[in-house]
N, C-alpha and C positions, 0 to 999 in steps of 0.2 A: 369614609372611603367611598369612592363613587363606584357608580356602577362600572363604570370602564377598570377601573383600577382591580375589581374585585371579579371579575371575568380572570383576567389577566392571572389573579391571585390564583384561582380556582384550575386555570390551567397548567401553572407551574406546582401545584402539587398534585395534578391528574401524569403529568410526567414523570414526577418524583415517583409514585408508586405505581410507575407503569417501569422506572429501573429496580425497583424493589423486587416487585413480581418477575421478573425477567431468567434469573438465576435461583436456582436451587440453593439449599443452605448447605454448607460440606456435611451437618449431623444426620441430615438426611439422606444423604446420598450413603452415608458411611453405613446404615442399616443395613443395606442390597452391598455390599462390597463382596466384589469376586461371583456374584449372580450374573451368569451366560456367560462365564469363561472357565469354568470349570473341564470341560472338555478340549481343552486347548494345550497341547503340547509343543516341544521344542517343534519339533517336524512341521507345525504348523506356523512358526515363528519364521520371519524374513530379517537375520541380522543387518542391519544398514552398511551400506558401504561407502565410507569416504573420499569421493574424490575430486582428483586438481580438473576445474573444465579449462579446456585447449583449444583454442582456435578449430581444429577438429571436429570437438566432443558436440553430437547431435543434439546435447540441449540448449547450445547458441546460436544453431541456422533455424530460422523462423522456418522455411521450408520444409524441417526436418519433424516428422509425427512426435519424437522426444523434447521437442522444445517447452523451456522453461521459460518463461515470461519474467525478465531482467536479468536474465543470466548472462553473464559477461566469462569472459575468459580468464583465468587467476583466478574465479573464485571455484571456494568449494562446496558440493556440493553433496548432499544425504539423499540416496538413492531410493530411499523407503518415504522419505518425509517428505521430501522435494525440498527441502528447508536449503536454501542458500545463504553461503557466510563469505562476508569479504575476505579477500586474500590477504590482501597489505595488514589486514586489521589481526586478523588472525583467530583464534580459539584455542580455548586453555584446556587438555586431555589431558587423563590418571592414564597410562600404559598399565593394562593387568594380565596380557600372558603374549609372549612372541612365538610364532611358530615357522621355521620355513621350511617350503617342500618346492619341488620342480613340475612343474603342471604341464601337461603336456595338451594342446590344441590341434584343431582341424583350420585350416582357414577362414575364417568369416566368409559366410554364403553358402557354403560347405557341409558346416556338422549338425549337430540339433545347438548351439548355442551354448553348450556346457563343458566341462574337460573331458576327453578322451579318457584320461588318467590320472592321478595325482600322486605322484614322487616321494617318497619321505628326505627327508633331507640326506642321509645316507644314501641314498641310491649312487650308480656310476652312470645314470642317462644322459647324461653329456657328453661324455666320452664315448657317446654312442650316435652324437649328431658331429653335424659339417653348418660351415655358417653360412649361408644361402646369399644371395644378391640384397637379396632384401634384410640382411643384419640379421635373423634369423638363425637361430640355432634348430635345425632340418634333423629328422629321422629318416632311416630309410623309407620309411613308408609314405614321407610327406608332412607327417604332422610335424610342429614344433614346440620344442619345450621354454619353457620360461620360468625362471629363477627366482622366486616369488618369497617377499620378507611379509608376513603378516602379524600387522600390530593392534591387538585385539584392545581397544581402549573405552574409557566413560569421556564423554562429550561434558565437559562442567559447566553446567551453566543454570541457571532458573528449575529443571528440572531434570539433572542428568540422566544420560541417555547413553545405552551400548551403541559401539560401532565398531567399525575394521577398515585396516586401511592397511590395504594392499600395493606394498612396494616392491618397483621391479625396472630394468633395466637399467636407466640412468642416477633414478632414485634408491638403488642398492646402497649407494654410496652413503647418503645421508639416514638408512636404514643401520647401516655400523658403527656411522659416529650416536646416534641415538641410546644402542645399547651401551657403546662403550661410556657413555655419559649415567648411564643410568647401577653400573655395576664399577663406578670411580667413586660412587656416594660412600660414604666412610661414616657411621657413628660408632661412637664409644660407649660401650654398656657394661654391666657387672662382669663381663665376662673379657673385658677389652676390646678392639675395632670388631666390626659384623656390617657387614653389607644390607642397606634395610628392604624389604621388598618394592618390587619396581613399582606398585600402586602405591607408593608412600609419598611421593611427590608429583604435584604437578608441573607442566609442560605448556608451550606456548608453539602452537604450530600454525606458521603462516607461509605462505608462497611466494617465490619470487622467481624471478626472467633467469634464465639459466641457456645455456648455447655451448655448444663445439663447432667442429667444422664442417657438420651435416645441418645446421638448423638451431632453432632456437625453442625454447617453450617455458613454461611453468614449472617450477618444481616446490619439493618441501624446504623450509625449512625449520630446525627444531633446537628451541631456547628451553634452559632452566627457568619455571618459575620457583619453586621450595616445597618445603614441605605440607603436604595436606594437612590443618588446623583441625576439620571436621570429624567428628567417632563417628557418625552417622553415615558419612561420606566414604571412609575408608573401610568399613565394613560391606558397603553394597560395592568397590571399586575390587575387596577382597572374595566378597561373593563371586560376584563374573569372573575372575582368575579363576576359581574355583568350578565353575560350572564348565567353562573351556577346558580344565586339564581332562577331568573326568570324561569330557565326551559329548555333553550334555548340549552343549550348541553346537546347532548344524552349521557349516559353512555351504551356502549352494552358488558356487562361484559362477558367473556370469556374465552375460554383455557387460553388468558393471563393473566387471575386470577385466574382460578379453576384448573391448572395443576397442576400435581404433584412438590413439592419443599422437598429442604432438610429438613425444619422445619414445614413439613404438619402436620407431626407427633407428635411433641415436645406437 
């Protein structure tokens, strides 16, 4: 081997164990697990929120201090991760608890950035607003309410992930056909047909160009894919259902649900 060649040699295994050294071993890491999070609660937890960017939504105008870098419009976006997902292409969600309530707002610019109030879904607060110029369902006081479907889901992917995706005005609609797809599922058991839980199957949610006769924009929409195959999977999709009914995660709704969107208006 000549000298040239063995240089050479010497440097392609000075590389290889400069990627050796580079990462930690998982056994190591697994010794320290849960060391400096033990102090960390729900309250301290930011559930992600999923949603459709708009021609609007402040993380596509480069001008705008929210902007995301390649964010286009139709796609969706994870307001805690900044992770952007094609729209056309889509993401496969477990749905693990629904909840809707009427939220009631100040105007953007206006309040501190959070609800006035939050509705249960029982409430008669509609019937207590008028619909303003701006499509707006108005309180006497000014503030307005919105009719808000929240689909509290796992993100399936490589390493599932909680999130919420907060449907409301135009997308009420495809917030109905969802459940009604999800409580049409029929198995047959010891006992004959039973409805299986709504984390038992996954979902294919992608975006498409939607319009009336005020405009046009992005909206959901929501395919069967089947049943969850994984015990692994269905027990952490059964956990989160479980941590939401009791209480246990906070919702702190926010710009990433009261911003302005393309179908604010519709």
């Amino acid at each position: 081997m000549s000298q040239e060649q063995l240089k050479k040699k010497q440097e392609q295994n000075a590389v290889v164990e400069k990627e050796k050294a580079g990462a930690l071993s998982v056994s190591f890491l697994e010794s320290d697990a849960d060391q400096g999070l033990s102090n960390i609660g729900h309250d301290d937890l930011a559930l992600p929120f999923l949603k459709i960017l708009g021609q609007l939504s402040p993380e596509v105008n480069k001008r705008d201090g929210k902007y995301v870098k390649g964010a286009e419009p139709g796609m969706i976006y994870n307001s805690v991760t900044g992770d952007l997902f094609d729209g056309e292409e889509g993401i496969q969600v477990i749905p693990c608890h629904y909840k809707l309530e009427y939220i009631e707002w100040q105007d953007r610019g206006e309040g501190p950035g959070a609800p006035v109030a939050i509705h249960p879904s029982s409430s008669d607060i509609l019937s207590q607003t008028t619909r303003g110029a701006d499509f707006k369902d108005r309180l006497s006081n000014g503030n307005y309410v919105e009719k808000t479907a929240s689909h509290f889901i796992i993100i399936n992917g490589q390493t599932p992930t909680t999130a919420l995706i907060a449907m409301k005005s135009t997308q009420l609609k495809t917030s109905r056909k969802w459940n009604s797809m999800m409580q049409s599922i029929k198995l047959k058991g010891k006992n004959g047909l039973f409805t299986p839980a709504s984390f038992s199957h996954t979902y294919k949610l992608r975006t498409v160009p939607q319009s009336n006769d005020k405009g046009q924009w992005f909206g959901w929409e929501v395919s069967k894919i089947g049943p969850i195959e994984d015990q692994g999977l269905y027990q952490q999709a059964k956990s989160f259902y479980e941590s939401v009914s009791k209480g246990d995660v906070k919702v702190k709704h926010g710009n990433e649900s009261s911003e302005k969107s393309d179908d604010s208006i519709m």
